[in-house]
C-alpha positions in Angstrom: -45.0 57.9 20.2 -42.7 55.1 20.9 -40.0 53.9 19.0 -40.0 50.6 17.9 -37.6 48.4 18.4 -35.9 45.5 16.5 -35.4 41.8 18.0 -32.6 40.3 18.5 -31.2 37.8 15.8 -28.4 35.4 15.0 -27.5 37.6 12.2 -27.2 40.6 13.9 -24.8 38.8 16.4 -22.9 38.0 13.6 -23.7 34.3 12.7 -24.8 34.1 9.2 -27.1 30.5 8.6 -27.6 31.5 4.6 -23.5 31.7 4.3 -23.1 28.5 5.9 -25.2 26.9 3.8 -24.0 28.2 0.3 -20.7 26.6 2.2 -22.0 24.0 1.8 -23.2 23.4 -1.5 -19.8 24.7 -3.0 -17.8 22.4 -1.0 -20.3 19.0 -1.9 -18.5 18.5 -5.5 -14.8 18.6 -3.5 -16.3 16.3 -0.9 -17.7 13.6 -3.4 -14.0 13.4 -4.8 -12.9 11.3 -1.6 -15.4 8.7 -1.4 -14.9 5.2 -0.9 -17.3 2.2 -1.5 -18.2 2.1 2.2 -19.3 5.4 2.8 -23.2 5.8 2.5 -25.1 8.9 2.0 -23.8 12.2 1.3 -22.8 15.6 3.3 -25.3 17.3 5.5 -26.5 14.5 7.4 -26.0 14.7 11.1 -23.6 11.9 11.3 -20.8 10.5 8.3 -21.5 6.5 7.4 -19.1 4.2 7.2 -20.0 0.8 6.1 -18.1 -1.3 8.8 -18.9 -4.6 7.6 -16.0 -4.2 4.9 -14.0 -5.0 8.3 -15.5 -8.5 8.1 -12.2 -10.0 6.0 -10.2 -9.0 8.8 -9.5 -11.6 11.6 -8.9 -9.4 14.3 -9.2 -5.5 13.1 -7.7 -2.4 15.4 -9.0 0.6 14.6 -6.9 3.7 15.3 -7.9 7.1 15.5 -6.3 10.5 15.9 -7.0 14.3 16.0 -4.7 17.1 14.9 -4.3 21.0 13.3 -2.0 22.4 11.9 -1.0 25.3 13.9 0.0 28.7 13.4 0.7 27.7 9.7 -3.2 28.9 8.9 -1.7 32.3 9.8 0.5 32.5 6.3 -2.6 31.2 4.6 -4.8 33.9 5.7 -2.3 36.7 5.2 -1.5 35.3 1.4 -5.3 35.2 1.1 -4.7 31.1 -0.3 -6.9 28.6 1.0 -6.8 25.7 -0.8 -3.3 24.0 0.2 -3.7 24.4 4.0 -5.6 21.3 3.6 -3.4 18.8 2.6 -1.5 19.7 6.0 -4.4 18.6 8.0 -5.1 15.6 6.1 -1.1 15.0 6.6 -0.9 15.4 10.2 -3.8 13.4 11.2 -3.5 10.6 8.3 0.5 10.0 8.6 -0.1 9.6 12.3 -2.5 6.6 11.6 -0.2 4.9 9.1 2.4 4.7 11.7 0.9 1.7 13.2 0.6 0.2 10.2 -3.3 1.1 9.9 -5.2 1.7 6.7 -6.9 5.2 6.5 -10.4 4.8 6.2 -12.4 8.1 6.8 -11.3 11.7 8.2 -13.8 14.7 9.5 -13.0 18.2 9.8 -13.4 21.4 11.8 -13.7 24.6 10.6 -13.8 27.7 12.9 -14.0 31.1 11.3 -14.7 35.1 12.4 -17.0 35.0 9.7 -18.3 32.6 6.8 -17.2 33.6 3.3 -18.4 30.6 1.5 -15.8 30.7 -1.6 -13.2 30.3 1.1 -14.5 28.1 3.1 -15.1 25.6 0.3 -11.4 26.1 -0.8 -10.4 25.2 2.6 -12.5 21.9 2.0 -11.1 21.4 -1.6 -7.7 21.3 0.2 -8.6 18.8 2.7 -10.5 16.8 -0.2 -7.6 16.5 -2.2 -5.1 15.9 0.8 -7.7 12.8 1.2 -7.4 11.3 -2.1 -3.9 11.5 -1.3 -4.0 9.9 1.3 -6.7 7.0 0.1 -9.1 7.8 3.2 -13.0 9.1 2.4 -13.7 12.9 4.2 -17.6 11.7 5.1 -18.3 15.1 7.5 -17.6 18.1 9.3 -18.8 21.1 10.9 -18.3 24.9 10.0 -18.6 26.8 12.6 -18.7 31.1 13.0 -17.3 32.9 15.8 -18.1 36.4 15.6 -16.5 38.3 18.6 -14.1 35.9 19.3 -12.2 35.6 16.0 -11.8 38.7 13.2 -13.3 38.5 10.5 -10.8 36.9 8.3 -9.5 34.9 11.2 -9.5 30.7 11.1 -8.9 27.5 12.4 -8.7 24.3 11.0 -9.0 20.7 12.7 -9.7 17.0 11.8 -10.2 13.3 13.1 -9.4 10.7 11.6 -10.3 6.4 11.8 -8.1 3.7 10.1 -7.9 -0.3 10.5 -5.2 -2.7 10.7 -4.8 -6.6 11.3 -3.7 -7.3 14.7 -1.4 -9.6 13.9 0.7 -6.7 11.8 0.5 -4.2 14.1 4.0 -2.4 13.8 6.0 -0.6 16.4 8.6 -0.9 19.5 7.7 -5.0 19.6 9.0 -5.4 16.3 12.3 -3.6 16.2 15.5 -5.8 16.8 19.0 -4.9 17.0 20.7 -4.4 13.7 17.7 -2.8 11.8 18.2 -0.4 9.7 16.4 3.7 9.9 15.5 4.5 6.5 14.7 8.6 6.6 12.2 9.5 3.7 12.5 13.4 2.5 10.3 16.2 4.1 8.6 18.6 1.3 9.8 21.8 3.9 8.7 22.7 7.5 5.5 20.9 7.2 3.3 21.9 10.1 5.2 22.1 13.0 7.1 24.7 14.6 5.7 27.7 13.2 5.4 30.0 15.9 9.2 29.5 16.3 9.5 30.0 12.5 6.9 33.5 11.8 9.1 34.7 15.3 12.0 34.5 14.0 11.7 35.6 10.2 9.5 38.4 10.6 9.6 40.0 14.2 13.4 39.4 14.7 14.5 39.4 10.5 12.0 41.8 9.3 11.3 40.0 6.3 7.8 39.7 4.8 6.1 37.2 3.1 6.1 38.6 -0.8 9.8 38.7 -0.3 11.7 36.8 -2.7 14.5 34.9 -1.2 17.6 33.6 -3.9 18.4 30.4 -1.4 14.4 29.3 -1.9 14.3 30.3 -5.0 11.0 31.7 -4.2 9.1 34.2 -1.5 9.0 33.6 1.6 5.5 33.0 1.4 5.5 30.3 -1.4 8.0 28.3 0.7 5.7 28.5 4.3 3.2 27.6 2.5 4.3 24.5 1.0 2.0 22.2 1.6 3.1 19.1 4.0 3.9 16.0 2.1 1.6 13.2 3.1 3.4 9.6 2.8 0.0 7.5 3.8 -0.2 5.8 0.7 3.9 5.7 0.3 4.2 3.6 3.7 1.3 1.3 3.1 2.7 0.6 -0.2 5.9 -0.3 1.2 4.5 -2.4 4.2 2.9 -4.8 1.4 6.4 -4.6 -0.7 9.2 -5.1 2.3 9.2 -6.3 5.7 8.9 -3.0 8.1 8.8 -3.0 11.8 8.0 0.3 12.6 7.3 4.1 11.7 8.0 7.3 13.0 6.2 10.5 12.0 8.0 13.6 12.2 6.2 16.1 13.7 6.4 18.5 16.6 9.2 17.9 19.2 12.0 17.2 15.9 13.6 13.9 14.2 14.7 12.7 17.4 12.0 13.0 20.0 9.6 11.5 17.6 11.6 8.7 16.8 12.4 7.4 20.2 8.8 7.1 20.5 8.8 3.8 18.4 12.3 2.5 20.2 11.5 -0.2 22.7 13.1 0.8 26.1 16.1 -2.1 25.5 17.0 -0.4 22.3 18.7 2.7 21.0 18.0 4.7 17.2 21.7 6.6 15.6 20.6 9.2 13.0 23.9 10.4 10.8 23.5 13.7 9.8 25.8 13.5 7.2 23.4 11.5 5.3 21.9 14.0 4.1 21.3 17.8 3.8 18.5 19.7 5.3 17.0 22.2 2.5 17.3 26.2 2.8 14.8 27.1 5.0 16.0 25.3 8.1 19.2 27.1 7.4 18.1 30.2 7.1 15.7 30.1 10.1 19.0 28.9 11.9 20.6 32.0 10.7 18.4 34.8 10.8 17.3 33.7 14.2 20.3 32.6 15.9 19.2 29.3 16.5 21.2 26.6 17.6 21.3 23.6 15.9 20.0 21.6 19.1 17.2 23.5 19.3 16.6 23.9 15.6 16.2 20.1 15.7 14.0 19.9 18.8 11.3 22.0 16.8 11.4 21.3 12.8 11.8 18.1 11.1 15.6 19.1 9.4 14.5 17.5 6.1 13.1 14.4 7.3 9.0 13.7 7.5 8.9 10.2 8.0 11.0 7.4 9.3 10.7 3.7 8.8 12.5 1.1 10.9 13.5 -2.0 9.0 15.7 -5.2 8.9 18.8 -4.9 7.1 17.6 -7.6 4.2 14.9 -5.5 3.2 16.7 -2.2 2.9 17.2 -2.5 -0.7 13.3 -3.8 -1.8 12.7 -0.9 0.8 14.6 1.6 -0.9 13.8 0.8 -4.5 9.9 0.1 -3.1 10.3 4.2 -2.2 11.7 5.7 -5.2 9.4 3.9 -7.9 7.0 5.9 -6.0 8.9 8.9 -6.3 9.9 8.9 -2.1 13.6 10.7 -2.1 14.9 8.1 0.4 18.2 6.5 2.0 19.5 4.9 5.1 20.1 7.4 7.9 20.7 5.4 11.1 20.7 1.8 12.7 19.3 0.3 15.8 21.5 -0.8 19.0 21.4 -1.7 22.1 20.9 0.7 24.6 23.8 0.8 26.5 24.5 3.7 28.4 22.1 5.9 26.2 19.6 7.5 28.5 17.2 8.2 25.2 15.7 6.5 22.8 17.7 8.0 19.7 20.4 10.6 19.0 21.8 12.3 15.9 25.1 12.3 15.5 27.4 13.6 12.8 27.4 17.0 10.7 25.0 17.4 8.0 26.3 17.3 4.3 27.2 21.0 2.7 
């Protein structure tokens, strides 16, 4: 007598539909927390809606995109086992890249890509990116949660988003705006952010040896607790300030350092100073510096030093600027001014010590 044998199925190569779904319903009531007015119908369509003709009462609208991760940063969240903060560091990345130009942030999707769907934690991944989105005043109308069995472990994940804004052509900000004489206001970073992680976990744990439950007295925290810290997201901050004080442009510190990332705004005739000694970075730059033997040039070609967003303004609006940023609770000063080019081959320098 022949055995019989069993077919082939999706969840015996891995993929299970009936997780995905439970997803789903656990991640709806975070999901409804974002929405604006213009967003019609709810998740699980094929397709997010986005009323557009709230774009009517512009004259001429621009609508700016822009996709991002967060890097290696998922890592700490998976080995800590917390989910729900990794969010806000998507949301921050994509949404503080938008604001830059002086857009509104409208609407965001994500991507989730997992070994293996565990609902609960894939709906606290969603919570995160929820409440990084009410943060950050834009709607999350979709996304897609996909498993990978075979390709990542189990516990393994990745997390991506896209997101839309809208600004008036007319107040477009960036290099066209910027005149000699303005002044760089530098708003504080809440810690590494996103960015230069791979750098960071090589250093502190293959080359230090130190692990993430560690308890370290110049944090005042783990290890963990301070990698985790969740990226600060200034979307709301800088549109609040655009409507307060006159700003020319923005710079969004992210990968390639304070420098790199503020030359990118500096119109080719024109030349950003940062002083260091306007402020001090916070602990963990230092002791990445320290434990890995990290020069200070390259420390600063990788991590934001303390600094997650820029703003490039004249010098008459510095103080409504200033006083615009801390009402909103934005730790905030001037850190650098705008020259002519001269003989400067780049677009902006640091120069200086940094305080303590």
């Amino acid at each position: 007598m022949t055995e019989k044998t069993t077919g082939a199925s999706y969840a015996a190569a891995g993929v299970d539909i009936e997780a995905g779904d439970r997803a789903v319903e656990l991640m709806k009531e975070w999901v409804k927390k974002t929405q604006r007015p213009e967003v019609l119908g709810g998740l699980g369509g094929f397709a997010g809606l986005f009323d557009a003709s709230a774009l009517k009462r512009y004259e001429r609208p621009l609508l700016a995109s822009a996709t991002d991760g967060v890097g290696t940063k998922v890592d700490i969240a998976r080995q800590l086992g917390v989910y729900d903060t990794i969010g806000h560091d998507l949301v921050a990345m994509v949404m503080d890249d938008i604001v830059v130009c002086g857009a509104e942030p409208l609407f965001m999707t994500d991507y989730i890509c997992v070994g293996k769907v565990h609902p609960e934690r894939v709906a606290q991944i969603v919570k995160g990116i929820a409440e990084g989105c009410v943060l950050a005043g834009c709607a999350l109308v979709g996304g897609e949660t996909a498993e990978h069995p075979g390709l990542l472990g189990p516990d393994d994940f990745d997390v991506a988003g896209a997101g839309t804004g809208v600004v008036e052509y007319d107040r477009l900000l960036g290099p066209d705006r910027i005149r000699t004489g303005d002044a760089v206001i530098a708003m504080a970073s809440s810690g590494l952010h996103s960015n230069g992680y791979s750098l960071v976990r090589h250093v502190l744990f293959d080359r230090a040896g130190m692990s993430l439950d560690q308890h370290v007295e110049e944090l005042g925290r783990t290890l963990g607790e301070e990698l985790l810290e969740p990226t600060k997201i200034y979307s709301l901050d800088c549109m609040a300030l655009t409507r307060t004080a006159e700003v020319h442009a923005y710079s969004h510190i992210t990968g390639g350092g304070l420098a790199a990332n503020l030359a990118r705004v500096i119109p080719d005739h024109l030349h950003a100073t940062v002083d260091r000694s306007t402020w001090t970075p916070g602990a963990i730059f230092d002791l990445v510096g320290k434990a890995g033997q990290v020069e200070q040039l390259e420390l600063e070609k990788t991590l934001n030093m303390g600094v997650g967003m820029m703003a490039v303004v004249p010098q008459e609006s510095v103080d409504v600027a200033l006083t615009a940023l801390a009402d909103r609770g934005v730790d905030a000063w001037v850190a650098g001014e705008i020259l002519d080019r001269g003989d400067h081959a780049e677009g902006a320098t640091l120069t200086g010590s940094y305080e303590g």
